[in-house]
MMTF fields as JSON, N, C-alpha, C and O atoms, coordinates in Angstrom:
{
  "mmtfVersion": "1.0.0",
  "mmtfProducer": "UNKNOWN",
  "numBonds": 443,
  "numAtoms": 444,
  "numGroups": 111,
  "numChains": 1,
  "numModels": 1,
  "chainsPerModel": [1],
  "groupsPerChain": [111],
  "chainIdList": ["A"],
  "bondAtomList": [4, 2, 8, 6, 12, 10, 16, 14, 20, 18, 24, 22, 28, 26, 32, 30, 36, 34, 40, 38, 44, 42, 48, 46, 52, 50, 56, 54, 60, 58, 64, 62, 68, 66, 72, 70, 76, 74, 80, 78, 84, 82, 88, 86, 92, 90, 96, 94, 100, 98, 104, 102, 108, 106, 112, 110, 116, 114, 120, 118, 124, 122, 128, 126, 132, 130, 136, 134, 140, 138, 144, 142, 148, 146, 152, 150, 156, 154, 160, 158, 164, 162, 168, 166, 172, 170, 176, 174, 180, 178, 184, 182, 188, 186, 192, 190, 196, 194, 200, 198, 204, 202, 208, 206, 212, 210, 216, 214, 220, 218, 224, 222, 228, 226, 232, 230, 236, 234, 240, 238, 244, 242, 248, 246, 252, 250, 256, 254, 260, 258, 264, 262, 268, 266, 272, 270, 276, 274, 280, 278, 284, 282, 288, 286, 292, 290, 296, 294, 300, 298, 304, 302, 308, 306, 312, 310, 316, 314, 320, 318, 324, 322, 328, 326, 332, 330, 336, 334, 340, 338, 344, 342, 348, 346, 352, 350, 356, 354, 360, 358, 364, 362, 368, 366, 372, 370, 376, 374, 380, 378, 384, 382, 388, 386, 392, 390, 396, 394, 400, 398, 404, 402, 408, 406, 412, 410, 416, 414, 420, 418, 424, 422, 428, 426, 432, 430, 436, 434, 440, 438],
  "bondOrderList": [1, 1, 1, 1, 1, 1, 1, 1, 1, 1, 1, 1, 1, 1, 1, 1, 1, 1, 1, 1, 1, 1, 1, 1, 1, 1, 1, 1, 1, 1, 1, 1, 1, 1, 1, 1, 1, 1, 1, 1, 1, 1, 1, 1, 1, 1, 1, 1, 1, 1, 1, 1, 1, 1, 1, 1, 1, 1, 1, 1, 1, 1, 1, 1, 1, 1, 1, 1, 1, 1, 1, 1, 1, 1, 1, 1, 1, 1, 1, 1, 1, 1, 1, 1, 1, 1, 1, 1, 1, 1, 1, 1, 1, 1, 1, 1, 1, 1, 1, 1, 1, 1, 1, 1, 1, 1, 1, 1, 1, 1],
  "groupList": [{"groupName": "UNK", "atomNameList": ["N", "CA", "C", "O"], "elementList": ["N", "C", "C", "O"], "formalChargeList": [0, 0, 0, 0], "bondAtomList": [1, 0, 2, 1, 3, 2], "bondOrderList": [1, 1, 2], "singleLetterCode": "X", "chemCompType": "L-PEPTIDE LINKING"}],
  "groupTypeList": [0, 0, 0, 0, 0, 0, 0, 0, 0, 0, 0, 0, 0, 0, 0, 0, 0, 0, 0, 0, 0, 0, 0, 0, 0, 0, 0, 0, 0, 0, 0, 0, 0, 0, 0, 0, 0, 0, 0, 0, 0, 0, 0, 0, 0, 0, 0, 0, 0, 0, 0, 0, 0, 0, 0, 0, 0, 0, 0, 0, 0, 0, 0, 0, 0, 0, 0, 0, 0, 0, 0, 0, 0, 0, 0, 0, 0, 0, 0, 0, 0, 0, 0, 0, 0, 0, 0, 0, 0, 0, 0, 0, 0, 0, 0, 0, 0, 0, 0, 0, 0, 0, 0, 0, 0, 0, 0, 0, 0, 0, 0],
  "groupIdList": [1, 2, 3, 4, 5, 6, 7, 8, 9, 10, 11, 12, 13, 14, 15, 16, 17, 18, 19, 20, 21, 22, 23, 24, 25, 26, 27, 28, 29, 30, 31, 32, 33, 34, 35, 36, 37, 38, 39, 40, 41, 42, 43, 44, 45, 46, 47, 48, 49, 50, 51, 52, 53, 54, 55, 56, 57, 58, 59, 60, 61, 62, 63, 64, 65, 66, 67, 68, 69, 70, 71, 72, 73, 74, 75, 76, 77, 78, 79, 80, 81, 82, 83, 84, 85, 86, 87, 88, 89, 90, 91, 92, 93, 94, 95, 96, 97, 98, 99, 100, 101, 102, 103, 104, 105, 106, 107, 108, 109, 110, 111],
  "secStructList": [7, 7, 5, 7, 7, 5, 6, 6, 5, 7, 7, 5, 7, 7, 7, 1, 7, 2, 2, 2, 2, 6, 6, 7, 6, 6, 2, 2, 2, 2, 2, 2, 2, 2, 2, 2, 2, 2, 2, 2, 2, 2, 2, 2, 2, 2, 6, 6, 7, 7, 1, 2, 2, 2, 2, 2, 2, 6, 6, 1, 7, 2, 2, 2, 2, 2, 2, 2, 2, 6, 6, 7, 7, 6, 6, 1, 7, 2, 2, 2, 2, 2, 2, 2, 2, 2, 6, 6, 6, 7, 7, 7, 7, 7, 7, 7, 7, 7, 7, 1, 1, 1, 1, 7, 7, 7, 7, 7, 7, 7, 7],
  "xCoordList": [199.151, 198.968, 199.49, 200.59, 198.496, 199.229, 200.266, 200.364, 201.176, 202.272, 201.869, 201.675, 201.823, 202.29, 202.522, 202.029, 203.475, 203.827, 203.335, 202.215, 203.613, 203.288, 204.361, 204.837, 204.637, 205.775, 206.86, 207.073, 207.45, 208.891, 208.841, 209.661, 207.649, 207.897, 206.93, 205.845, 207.676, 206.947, 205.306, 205.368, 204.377, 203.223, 202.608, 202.301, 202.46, 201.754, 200.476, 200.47, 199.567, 198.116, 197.876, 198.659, 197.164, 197.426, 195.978, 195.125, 196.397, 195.532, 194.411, 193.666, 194.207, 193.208, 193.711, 193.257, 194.692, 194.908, 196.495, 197.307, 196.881, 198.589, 199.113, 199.698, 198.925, 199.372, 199.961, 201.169, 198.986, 199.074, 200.338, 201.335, 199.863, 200.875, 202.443, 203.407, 202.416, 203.68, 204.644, 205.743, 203.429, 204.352, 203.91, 204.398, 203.484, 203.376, 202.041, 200.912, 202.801, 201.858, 200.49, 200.604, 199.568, 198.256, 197.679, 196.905, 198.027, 197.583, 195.759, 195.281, 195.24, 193.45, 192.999, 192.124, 193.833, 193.799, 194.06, 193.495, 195.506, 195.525, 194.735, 194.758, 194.006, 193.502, 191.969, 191.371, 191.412, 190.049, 190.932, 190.205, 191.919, 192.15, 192.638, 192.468, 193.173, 193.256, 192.299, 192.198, 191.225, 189.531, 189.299, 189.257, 189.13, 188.613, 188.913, 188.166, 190.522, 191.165, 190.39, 189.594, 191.011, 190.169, 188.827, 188.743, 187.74, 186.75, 186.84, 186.006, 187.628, 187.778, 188.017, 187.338, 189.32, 189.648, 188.399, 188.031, 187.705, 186.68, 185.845, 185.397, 185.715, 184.61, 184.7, 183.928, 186.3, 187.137, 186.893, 186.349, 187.302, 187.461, 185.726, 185.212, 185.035, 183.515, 182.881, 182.251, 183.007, 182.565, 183.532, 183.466, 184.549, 185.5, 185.839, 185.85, 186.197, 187.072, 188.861, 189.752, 188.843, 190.294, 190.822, 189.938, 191.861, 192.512, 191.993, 191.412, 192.034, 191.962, 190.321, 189.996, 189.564, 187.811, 187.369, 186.321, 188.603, 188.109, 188.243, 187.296, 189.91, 190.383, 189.226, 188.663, 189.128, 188.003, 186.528, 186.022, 185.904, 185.125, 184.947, 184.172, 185.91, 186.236, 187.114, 187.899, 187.101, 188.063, 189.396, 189.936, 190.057, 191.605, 192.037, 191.197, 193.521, 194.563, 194.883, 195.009, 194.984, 195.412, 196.793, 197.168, 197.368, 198.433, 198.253, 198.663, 197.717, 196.902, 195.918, 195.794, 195.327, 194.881, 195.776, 195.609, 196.717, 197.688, 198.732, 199.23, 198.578, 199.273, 198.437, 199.133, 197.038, 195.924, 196.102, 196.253, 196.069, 196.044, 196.815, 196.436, 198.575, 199.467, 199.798, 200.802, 198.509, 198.412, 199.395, 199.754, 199.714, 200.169, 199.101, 198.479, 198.379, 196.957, 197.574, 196.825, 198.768, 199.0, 199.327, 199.783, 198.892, 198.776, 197.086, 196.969, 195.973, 194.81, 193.792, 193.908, 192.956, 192.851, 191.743, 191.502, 190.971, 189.735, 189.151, 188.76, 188.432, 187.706, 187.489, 186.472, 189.118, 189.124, 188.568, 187.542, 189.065, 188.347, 187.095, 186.568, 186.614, 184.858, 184.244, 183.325, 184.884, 184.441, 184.457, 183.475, 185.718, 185.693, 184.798, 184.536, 184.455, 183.625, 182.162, 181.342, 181.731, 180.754, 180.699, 179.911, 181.552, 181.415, 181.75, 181.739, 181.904, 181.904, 180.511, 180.2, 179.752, 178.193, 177.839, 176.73, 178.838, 178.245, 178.342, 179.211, 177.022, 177.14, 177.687, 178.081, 177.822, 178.566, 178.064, 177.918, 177.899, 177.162, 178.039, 178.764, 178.221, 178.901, 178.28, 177.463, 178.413, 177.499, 178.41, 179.531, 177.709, 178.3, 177.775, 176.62, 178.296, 177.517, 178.998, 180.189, 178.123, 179.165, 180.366, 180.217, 181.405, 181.912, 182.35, 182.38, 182.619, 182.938, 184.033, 184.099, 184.912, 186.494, 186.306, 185.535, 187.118, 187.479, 187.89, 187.414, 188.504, 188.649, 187.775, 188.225, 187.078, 186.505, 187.457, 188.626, 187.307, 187.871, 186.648, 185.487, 187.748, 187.004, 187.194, 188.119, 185.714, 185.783, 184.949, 183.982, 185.269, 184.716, 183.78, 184.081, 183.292, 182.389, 181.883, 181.585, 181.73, 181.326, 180.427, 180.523, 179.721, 178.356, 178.319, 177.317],
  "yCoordList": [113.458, 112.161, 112.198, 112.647, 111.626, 111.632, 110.469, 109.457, 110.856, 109.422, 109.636, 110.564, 108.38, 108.35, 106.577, 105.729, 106.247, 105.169, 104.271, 104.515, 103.201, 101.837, 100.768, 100.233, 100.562, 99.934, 100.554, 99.926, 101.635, 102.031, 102.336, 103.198, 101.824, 101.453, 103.003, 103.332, 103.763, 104.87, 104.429, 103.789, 104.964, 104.469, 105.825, 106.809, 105.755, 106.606, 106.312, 105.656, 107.08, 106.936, 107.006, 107.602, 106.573, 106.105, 107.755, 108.141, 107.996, 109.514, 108.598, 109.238, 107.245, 106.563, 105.946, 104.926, 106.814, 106.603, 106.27, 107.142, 104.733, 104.03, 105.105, 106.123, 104.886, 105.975, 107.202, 107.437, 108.006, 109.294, 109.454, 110.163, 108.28, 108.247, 108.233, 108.831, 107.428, 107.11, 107.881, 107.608, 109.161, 110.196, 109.849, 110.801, 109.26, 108.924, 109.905, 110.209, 110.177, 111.092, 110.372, 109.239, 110.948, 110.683, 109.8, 108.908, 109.995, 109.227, 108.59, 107.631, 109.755, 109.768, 108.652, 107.887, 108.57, 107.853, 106.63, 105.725, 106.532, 104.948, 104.258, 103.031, 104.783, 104.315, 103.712, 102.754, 104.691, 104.276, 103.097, 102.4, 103.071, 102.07, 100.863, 99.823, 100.658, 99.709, 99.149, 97.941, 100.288, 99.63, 98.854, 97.664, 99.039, 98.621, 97.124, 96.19, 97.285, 95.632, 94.769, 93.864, 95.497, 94.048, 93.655, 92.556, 94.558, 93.933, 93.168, 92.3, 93.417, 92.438, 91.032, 90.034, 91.144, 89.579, 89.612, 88.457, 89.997, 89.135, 88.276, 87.145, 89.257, 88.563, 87.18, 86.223, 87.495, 86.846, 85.559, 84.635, 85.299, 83.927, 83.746, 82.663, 85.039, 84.394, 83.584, 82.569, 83.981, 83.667, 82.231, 81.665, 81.81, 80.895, 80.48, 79.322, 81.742, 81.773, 81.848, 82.451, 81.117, 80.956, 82.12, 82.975, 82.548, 83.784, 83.833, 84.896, 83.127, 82.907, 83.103, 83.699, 82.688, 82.954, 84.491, 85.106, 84.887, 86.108, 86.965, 87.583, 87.071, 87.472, 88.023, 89.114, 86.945, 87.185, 87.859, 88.67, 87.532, 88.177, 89.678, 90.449, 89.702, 91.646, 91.989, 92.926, 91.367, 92.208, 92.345, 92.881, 91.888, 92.177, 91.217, 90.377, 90.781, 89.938, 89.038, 89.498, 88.028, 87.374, 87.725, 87.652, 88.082, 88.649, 89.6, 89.377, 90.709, 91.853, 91.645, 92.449, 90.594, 89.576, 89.02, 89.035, 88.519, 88.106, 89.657, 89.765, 90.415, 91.424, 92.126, 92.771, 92.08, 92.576, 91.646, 92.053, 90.292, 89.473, 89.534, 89.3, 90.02, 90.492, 91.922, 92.263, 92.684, 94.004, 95.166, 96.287, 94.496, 95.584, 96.225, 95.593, 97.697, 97.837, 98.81, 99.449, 99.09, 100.634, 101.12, 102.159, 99.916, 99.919, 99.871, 99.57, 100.143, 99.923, 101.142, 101.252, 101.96, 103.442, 102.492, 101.285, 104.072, 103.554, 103.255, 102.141, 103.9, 103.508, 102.255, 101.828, 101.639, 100.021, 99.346, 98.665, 99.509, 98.799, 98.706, 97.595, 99.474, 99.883, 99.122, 98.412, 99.158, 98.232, 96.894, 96.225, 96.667, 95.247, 94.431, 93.247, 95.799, 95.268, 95.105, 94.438, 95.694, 95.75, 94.707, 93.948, 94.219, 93.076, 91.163, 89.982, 91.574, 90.603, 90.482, 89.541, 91.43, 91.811, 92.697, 92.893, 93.219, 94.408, 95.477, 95.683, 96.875, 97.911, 98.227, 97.622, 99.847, 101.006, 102.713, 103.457, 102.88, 103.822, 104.904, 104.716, 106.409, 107.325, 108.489, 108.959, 109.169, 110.302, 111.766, 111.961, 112.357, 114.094, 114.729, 115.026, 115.329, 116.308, 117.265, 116.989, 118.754, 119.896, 118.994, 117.808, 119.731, 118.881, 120.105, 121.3, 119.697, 120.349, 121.357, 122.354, 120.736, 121.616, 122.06, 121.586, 123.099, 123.885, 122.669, 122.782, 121.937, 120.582, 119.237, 118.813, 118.667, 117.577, 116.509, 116.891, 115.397, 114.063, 113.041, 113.162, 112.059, 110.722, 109.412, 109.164, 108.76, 107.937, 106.478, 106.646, 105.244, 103.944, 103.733, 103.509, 103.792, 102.836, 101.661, 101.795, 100.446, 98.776, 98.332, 98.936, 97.911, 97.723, 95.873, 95.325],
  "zCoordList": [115.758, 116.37, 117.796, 118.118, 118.698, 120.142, 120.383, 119.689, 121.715, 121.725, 123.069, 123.854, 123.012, 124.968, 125.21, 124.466, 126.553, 126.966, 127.287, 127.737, 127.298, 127.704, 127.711, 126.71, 128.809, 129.607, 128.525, 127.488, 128.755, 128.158, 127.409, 127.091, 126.285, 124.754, 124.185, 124.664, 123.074, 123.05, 121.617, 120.567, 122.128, 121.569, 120.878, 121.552, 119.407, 118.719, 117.439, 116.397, 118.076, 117.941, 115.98, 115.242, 115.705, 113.629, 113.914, 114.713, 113.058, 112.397, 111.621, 110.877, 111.696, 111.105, 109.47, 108.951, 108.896, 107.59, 107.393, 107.085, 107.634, 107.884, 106.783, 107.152, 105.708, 103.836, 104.641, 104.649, 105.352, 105.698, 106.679, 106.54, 108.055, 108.912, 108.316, 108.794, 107.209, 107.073, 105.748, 105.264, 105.413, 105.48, 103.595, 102.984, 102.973, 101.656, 100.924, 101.311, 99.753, 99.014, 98.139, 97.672, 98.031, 97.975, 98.991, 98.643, 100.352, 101.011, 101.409, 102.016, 100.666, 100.453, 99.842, 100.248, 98.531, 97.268, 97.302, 96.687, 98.506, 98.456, 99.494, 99.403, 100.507, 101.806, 101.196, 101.687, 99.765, 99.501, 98.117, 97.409, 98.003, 96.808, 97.653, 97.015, 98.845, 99.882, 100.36, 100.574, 100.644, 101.108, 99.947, 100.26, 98.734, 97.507, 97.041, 96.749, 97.095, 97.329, 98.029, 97.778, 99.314, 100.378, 99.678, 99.13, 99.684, 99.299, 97.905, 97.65, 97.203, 96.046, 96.595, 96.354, 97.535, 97.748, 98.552, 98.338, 99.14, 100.17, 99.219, 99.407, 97.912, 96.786, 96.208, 96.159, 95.658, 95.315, 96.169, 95.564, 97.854, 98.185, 98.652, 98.928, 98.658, 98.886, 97.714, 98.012, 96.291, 95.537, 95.052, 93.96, 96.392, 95.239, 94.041, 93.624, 93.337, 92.326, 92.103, 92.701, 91.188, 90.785, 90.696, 90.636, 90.661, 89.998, 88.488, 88.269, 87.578, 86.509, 86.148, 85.122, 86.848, 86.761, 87.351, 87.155, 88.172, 88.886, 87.846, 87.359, 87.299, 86.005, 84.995, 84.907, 84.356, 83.296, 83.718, 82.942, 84.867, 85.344, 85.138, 84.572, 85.784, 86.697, 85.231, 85.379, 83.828, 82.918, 82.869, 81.902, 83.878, 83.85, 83.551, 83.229, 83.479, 83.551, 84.73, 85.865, 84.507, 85.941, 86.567, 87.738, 85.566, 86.54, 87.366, 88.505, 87.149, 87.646, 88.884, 89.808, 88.769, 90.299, 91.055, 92.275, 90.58, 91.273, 92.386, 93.507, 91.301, 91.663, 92.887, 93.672, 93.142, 93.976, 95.173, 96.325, 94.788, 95.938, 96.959, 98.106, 96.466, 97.002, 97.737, 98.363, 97.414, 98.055, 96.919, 97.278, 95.386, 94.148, 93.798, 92.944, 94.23, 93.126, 92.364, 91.626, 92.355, 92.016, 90.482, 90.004, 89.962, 88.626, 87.967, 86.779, 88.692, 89.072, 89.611, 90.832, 89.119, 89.046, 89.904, 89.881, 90.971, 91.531, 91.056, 91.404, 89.734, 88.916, 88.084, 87.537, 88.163, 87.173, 88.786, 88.78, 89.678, 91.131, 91.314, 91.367, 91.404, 91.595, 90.841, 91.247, 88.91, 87.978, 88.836, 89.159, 89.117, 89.221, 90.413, 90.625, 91.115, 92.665, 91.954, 92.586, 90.607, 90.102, 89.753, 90.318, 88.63, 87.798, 89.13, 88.783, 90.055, 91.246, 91.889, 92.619, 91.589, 92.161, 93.066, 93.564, 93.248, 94.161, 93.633, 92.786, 94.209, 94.197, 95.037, 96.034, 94.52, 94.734, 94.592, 93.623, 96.029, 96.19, 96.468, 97.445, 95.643, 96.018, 96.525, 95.733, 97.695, 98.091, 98.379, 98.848, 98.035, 97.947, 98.829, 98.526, 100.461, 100.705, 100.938, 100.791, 101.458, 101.962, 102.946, 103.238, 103.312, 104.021, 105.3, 105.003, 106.495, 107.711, 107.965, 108.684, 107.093, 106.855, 105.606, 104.772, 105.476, 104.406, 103.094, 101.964, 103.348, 102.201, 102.517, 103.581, 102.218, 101.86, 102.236, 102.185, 102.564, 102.555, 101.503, 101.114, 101.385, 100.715, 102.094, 102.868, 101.872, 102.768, 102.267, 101.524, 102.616, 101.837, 103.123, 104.295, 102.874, 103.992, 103.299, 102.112, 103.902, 103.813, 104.106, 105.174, 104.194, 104.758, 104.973, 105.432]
}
């Protein structure tokens, strides 16, 4: 990551992924389970539902919404997410190609 100044104050550039920057393990994992959230709550206050209607919807517990709303997913595999972006109405498109580096990344894109 590059640093450089601005008035005094030392300034360093995000590698794109906060998880990664800040030094935390699986940082891949939580950046596409962070993308995943948001779009839940977007669903969530687009579709104005209760916690309690979202709940039952998407299969989980309302506490477990509650716990999302607050930015807790980490009890919440990608896979129960994806469900739940499903069962809110949206698809979910996953694509595989070679990748540029020797390791692959995962990436959410939104449309």
């Amino acid at each position: 990551m590059a640093k450089h100044m601005i008035d005094d104050i030392e300034i360093e550039t995000s590698s794109g992924n906060v998880f990664a920057d800040l030094g935390l393990p699986d940082a891949e994992k939580l950046k596409i389970k962070s993308g995943l959230v948001i779009e839940i709550r977007k669903a969530i206050r687009n579709l104005g539902l209760t916690q309690q209607a979202a709940a039952k919807r998407m299969g989980i517990s309302q506490p477990k919404v509650s716990d999302m709303m607050r930015g807790d997913f980490a009890n919440l595999s990608e896979r129960k997410l994806m469900e739940c972006l499903n069962r809110l109405g949206y698809d979910i498109e996953i694509k595989v190609r070679p990748a540029a580096d020797p390791v692959g990344h995962l990436t959410l894109a939104v449309a």
